[in-house]
DOLUM-307373 format. One line per 10 residues: their letters; for each residue x, y, z of N, C-alpha, C, O. Coordinates in Angstrom, 1 decimal. Layout:
// DOLUM-307373
A> X/Y/Z/X/Y/Z/X/Y/Z/X/Y/Z; ...
// end
This chain:
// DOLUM-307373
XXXXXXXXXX> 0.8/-1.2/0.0/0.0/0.0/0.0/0.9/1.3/0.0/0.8/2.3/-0.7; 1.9/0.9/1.0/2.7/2.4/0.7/3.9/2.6/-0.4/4.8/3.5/-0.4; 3.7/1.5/-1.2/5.1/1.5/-2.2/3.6/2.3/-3.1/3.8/3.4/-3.6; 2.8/1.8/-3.2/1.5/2.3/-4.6/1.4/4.0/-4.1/1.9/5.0/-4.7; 0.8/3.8/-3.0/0.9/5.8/-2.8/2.2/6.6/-2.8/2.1/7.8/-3.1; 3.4/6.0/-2.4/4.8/6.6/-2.8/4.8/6.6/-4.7/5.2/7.7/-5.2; 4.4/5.4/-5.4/4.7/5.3/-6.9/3.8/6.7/-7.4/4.1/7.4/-8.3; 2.5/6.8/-6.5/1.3/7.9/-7.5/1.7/9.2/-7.3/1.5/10.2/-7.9; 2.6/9.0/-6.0/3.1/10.7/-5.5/4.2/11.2/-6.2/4.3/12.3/-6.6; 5.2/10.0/-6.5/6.8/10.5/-7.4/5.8/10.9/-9.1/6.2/11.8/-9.8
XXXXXXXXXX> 4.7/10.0/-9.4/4.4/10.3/-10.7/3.4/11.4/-11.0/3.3/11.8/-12.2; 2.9/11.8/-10.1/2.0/13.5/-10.2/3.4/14.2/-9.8/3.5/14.9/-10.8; 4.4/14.5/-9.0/5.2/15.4/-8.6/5.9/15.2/-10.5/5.7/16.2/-11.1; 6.5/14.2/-11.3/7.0/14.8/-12.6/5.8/14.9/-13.6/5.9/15.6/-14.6; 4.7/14.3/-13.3/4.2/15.1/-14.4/3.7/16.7/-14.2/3.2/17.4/-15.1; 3.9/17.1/-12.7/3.3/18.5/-12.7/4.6/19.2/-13.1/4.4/20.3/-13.7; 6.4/18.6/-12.8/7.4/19.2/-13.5/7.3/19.8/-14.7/7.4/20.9/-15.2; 7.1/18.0/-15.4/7.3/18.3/-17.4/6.2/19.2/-17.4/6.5/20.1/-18.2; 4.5/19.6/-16.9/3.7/20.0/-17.3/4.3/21.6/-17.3/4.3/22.2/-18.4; 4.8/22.2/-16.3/5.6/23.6/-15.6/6.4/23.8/-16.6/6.3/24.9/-17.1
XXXXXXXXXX> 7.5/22.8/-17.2/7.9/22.8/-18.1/8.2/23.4/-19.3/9.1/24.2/-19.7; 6.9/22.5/-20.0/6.2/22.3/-21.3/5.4/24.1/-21.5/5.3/24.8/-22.5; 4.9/24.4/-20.0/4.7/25.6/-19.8/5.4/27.2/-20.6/5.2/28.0/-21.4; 6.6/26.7/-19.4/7.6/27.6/-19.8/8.1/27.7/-21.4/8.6/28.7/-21.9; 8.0/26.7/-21.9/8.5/26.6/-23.4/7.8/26.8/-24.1/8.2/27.2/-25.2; 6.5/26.6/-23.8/5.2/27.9/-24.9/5.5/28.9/-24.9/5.8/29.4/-26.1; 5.6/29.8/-23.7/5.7/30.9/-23.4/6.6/31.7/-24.2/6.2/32.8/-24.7; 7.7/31.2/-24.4/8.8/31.4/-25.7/8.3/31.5/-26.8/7.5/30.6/-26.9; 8.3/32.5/-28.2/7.9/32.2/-29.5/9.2/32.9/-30.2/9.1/33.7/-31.1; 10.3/32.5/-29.9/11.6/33.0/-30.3/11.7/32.5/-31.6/12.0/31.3/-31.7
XXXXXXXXXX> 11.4/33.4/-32.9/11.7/32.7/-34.6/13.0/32.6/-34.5/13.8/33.2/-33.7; 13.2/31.8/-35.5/15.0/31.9/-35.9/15.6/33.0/-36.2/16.8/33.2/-36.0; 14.5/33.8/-37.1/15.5/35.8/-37.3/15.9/36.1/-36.1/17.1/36.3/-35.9; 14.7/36.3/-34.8/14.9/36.8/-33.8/16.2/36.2/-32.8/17.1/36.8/-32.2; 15.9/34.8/-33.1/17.5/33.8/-32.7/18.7/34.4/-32.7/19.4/34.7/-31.7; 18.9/34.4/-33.8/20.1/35.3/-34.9/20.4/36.1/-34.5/21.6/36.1/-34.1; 19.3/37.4/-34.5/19.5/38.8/-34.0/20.3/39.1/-32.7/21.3/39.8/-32.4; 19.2/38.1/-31.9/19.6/38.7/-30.6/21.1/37.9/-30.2/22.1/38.4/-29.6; 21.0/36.9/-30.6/22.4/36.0/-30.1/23.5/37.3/-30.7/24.1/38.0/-30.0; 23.7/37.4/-32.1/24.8/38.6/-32.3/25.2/39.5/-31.8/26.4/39.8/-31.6
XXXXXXXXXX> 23.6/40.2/-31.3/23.5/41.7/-30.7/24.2/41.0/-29.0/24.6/42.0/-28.3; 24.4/40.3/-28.5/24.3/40.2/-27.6/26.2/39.6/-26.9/26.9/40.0/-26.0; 26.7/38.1/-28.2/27.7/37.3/-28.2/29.0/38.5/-29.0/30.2/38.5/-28.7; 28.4/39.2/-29.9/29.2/39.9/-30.6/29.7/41.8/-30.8/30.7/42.4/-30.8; 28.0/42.2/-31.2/27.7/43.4/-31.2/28.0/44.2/-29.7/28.9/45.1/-29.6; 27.2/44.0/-28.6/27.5/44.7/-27.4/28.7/44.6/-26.8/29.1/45.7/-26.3; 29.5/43.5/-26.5/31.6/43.0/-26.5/32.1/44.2/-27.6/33.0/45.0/-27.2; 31.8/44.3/-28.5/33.1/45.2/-29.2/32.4/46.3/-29.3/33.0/46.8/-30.2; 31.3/47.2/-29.0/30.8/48.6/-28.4/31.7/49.0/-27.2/32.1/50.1/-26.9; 31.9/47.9/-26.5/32.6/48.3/-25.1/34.0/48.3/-25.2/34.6/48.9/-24.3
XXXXXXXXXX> 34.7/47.4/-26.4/35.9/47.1/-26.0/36.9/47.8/-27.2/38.1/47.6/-27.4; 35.7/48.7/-27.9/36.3/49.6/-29.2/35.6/50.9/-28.8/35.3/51.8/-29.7; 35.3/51.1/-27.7/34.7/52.7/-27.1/33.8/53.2/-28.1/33.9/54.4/-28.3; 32.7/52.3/-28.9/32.3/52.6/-30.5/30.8/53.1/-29.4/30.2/52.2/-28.8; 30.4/54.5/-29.3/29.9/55.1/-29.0/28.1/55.0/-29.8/27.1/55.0/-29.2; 28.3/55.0/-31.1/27.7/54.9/-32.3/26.7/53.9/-32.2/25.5/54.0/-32.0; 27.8/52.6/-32.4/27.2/51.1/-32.1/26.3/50.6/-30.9/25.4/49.7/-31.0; 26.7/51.4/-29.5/26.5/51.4/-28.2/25.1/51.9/-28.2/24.2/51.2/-27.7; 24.7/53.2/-28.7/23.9/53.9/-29.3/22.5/53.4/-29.7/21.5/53.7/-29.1; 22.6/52.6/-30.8/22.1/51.8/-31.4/21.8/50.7/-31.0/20.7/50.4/-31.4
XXXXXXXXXX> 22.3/49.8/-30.2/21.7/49.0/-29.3/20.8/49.1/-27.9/19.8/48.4/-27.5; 21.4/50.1/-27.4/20.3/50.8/-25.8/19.3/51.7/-26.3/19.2/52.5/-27.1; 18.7/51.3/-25.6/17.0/52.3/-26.0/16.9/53.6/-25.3/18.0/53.7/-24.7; 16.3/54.6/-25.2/16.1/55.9/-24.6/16.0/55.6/-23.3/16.3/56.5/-22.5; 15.5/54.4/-22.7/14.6/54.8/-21.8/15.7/53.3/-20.4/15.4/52.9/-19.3; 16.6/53.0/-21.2/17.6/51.7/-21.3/18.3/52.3/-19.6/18.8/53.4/-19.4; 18.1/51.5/-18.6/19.0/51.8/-17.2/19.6/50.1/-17.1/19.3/49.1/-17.8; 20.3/50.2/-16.1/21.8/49.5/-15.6/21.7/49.5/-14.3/21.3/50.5/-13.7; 22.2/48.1/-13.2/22.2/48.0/-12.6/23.6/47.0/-12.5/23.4/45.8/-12.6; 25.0/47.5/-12.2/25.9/47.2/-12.3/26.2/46.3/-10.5/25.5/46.1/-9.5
XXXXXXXXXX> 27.6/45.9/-10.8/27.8/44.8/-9.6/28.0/45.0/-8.3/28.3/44.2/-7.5; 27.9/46.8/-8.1/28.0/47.3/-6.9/26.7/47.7/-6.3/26.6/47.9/-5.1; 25.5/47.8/-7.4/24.5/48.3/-7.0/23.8/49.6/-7.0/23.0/50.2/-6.4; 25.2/50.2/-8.6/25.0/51.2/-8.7/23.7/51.1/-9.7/23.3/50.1/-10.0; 23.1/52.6/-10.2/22.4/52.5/-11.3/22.9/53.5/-12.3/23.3/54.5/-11.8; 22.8/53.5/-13.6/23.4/54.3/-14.3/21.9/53.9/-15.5/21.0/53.0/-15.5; 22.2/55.1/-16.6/21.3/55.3/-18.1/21.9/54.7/-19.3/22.7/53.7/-19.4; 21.4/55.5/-20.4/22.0/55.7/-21.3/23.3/56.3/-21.8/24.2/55.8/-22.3; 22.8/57.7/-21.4/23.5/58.9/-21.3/25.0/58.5/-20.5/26.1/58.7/-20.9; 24.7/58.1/-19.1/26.0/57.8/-18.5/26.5/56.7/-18.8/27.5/56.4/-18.1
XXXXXXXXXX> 26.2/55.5/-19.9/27.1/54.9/-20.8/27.4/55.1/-21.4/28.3/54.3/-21.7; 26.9/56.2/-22.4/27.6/56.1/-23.2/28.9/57.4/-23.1/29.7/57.7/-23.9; 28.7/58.2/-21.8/29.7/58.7/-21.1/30.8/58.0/-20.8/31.8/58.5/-21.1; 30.8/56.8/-20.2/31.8/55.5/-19.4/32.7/55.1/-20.8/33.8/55.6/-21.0; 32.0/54.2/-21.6/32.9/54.0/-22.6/33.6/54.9/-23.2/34.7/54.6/-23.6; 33.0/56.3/-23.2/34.4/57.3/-23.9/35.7/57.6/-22.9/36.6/58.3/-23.3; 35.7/56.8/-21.5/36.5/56.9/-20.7/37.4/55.9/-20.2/38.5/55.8/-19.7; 36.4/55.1/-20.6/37.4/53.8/-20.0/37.4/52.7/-21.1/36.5/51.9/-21.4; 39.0/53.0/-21.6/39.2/51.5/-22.8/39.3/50.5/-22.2/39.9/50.7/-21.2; 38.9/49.3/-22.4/39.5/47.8/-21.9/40.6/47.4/-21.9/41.1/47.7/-23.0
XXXXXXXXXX> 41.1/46.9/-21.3/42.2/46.8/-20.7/42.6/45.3/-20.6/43.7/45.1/-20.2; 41.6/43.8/-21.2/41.7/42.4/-21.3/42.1/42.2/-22.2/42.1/43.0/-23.2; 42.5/40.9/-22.3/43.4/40.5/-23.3/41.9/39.6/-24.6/42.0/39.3/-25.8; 40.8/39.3/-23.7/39.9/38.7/-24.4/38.8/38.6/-23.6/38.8/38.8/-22.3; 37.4/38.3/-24.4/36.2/38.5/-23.7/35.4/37.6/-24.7/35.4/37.8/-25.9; 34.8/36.4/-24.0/33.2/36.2/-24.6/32.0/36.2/-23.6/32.2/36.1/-22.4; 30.7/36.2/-24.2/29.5/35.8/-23.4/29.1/34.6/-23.7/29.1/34.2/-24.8; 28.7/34.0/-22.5/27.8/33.0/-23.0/26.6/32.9/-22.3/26.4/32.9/-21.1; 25.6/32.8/-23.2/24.3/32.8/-23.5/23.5/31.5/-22.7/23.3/30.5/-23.4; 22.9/31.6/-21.1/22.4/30.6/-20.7/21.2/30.5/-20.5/20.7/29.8/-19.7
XXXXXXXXXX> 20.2/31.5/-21.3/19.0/31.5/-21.5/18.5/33.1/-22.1/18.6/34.2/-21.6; 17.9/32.5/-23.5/17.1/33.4/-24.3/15.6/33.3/-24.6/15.2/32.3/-25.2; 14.8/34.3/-24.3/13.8/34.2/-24.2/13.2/34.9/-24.6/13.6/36.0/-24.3; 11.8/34.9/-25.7/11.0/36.5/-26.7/9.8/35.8/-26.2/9.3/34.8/-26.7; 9.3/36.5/-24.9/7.5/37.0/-24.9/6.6/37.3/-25.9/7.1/38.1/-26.8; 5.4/36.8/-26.1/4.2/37.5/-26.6/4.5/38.9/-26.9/4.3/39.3/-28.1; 4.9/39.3/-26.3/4.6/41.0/-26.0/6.1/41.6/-26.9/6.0/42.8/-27.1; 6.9/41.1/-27.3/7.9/41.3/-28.0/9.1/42.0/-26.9/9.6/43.1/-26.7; 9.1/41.1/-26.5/9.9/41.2/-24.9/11.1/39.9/-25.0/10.8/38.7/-25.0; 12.7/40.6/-25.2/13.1/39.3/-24.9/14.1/39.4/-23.4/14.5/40.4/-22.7
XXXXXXXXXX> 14.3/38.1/-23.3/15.5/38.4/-21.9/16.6/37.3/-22.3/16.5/36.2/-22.8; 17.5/38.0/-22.0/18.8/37.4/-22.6/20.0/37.3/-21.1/20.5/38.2/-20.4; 19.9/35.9/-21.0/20.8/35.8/-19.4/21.9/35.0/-19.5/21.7/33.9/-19.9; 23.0/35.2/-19.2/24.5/34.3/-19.2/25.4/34.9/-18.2/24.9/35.5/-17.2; 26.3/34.8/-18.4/28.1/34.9/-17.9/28.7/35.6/-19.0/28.5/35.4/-20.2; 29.4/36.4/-18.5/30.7/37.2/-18.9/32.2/36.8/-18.8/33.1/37.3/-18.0; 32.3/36.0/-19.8/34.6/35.6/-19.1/35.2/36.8/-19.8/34.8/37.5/-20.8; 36.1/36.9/-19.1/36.7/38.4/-18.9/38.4/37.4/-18.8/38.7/37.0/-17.7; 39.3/37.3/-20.0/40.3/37.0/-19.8/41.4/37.9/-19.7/41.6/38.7/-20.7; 42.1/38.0/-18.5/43.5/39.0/-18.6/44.6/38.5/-18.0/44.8/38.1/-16.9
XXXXXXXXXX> 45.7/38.6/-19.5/46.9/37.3/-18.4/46.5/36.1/-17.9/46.4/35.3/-18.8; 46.3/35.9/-17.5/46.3/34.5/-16.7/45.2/34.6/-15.6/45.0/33.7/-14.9; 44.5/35.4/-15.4/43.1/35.8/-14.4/42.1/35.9/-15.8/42.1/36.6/-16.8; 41.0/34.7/-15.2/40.2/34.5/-15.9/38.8/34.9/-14.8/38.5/34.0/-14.0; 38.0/36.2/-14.9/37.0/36.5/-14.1/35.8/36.1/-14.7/35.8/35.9/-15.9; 34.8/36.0/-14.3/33.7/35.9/-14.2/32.4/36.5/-14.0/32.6/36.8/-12.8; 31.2/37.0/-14.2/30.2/37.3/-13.9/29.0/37.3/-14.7/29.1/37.2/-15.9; 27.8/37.5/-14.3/26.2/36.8/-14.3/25.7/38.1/-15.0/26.6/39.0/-14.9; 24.7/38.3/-15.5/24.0/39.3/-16.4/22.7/39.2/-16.9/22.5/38.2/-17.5; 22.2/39.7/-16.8/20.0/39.7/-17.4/20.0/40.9/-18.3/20.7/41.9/-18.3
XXXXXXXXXX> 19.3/40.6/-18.9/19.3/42.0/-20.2/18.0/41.5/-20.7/17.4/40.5/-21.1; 17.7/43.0/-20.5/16.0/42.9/-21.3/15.5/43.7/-22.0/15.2/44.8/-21.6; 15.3/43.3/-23.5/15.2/43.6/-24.7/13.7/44.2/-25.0/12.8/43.8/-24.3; 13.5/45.1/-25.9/12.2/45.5/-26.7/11.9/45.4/-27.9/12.6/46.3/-28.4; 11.3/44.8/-28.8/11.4/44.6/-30.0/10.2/46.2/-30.2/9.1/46.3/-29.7; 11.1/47.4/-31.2/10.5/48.7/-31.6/10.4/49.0/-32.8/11.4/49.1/-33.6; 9.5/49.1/-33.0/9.6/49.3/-35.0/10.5/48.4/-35.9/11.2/48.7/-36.8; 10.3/46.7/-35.2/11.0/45.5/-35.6/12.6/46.0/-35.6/13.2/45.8/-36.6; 13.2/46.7/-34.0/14.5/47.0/-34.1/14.6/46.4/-32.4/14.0/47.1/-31.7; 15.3/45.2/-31.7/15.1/45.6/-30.5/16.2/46.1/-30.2/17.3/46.3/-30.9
XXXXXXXXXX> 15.8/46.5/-28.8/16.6/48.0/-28.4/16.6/47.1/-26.5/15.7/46.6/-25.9; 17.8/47.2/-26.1/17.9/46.8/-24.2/17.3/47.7/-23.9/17.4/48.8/-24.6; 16.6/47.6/-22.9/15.8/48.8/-21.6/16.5/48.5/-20.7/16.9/49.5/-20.0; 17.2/46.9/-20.1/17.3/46.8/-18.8/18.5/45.8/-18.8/18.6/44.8/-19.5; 19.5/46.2/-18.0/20.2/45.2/-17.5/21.2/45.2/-15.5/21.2/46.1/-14.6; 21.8/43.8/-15.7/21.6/44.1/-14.2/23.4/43.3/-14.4/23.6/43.0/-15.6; 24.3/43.0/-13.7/25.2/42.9/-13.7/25.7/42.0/-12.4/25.3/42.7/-11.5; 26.1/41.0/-11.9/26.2/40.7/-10.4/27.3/39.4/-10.2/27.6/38.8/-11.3; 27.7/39.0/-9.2/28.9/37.9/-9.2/30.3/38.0/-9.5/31.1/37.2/-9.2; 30.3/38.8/-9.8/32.1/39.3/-10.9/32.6/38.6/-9.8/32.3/38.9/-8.6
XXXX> 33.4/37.5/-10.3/34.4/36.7/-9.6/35.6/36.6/-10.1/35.7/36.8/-11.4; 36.8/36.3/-9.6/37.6/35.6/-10.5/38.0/34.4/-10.2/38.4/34.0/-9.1; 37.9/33.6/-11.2/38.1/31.7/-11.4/38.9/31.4/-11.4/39.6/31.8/-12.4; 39.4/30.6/-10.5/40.7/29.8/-10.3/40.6/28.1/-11.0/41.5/27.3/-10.9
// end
C-alpha cells in the first residue's frame, strides 16, 4: 500500500514538472530571425561597443529609456554609458559571453541571461548578467540590464 501511494506521489510530482515545463516553453515564440539577431546583438555586437569605445554602435543597441544595474548596485542610463565608454578603454586581453538562457514574450519582450569571461593574463574572471530587450519598429533596443557575481576563477 505504501510502495502504490509513494509510486502515484513520485508520478504527479513529474508530471506537474514536465507540465511547468512544457509551460515555460510555450511561453517562448523565439523565430529563428529573432535567434540570430539577438544572439549577435548580444555574443558579438555589445563586447566590441565596449571594447572599441564605439559610442555609435553602443547607441544603437540601448534604448532611450535603457537603465543598468551594475555589480555594486550602482544604477546608471544611457547617457552615463555612453559617457563611461568614452572613458574607459578595456584593458583584457579577451572577452566572450555566453548565453544561458534566451527568451522573446508575446509581448515582443526578450530576456537574454549568461556569464561574462573576462580573460587577462592568466586571471580569468567571471560574472552573471540579465538583459532585457524590446522589439521597436522591428528593431530591438535593451531597456534593462543588471550585472552581479564578478568573480575571479581559479
Amino acid at each position: 500500500m505504501k510502495k502504490g501511494v509513494l509510486a502515484t506521489v513520485l508520478l504527479i510530482f513529474f508530471l506537474a514538472c514536465e507540465t511547468k515545463e512544457n509551460m515555460q516553453a510555450s511561453q517562448s515564440i523565439i523565430s529563428e530571425a529573432d535567434y540570430q539577431i539577438l544572439t549577435y546583438l548580444k555574443e558579438v555586437n555589445w563586447p566590441k561597443a565596449y571594447r572599441e569605445q564605439d559610442t555609435i554602435l553602443l547607441n544603437a543597441i540601448l534604448g532611450d529609456d535603457f537603465q543598468m544595474v551594475d555589480a555594486q548596485g550602482n544604477w546608471s542610463n544611457k547617457t552615463m554609458e555612453l559617457e563611461w565608454i568614452k572613458k574607459h578603454a578595456s584593458s583584457y586581453d579577451s572577452f566572450f559571453y555566453e548565453i544561458k538562457r534566451l527568451d522573446v514574450l508575446p509581448n515582443s519582450t526578450a530576456m537574454i541571461c549568461g556569464a561574462g569571461h573576462i580573460y587577462n593574463d592568466t586571471v580569468h574572471t567571471i560574472y552573471q548578467s540579465s538583459n532585457v530587450l524590446i522589439k521597436r519598429q522591428g528593431i530591438w533596443k535593451a531597456i534593462a540590464s543588471h550585472v552581479s557575481g564578478v568573480k575571479a576563477v581559479e
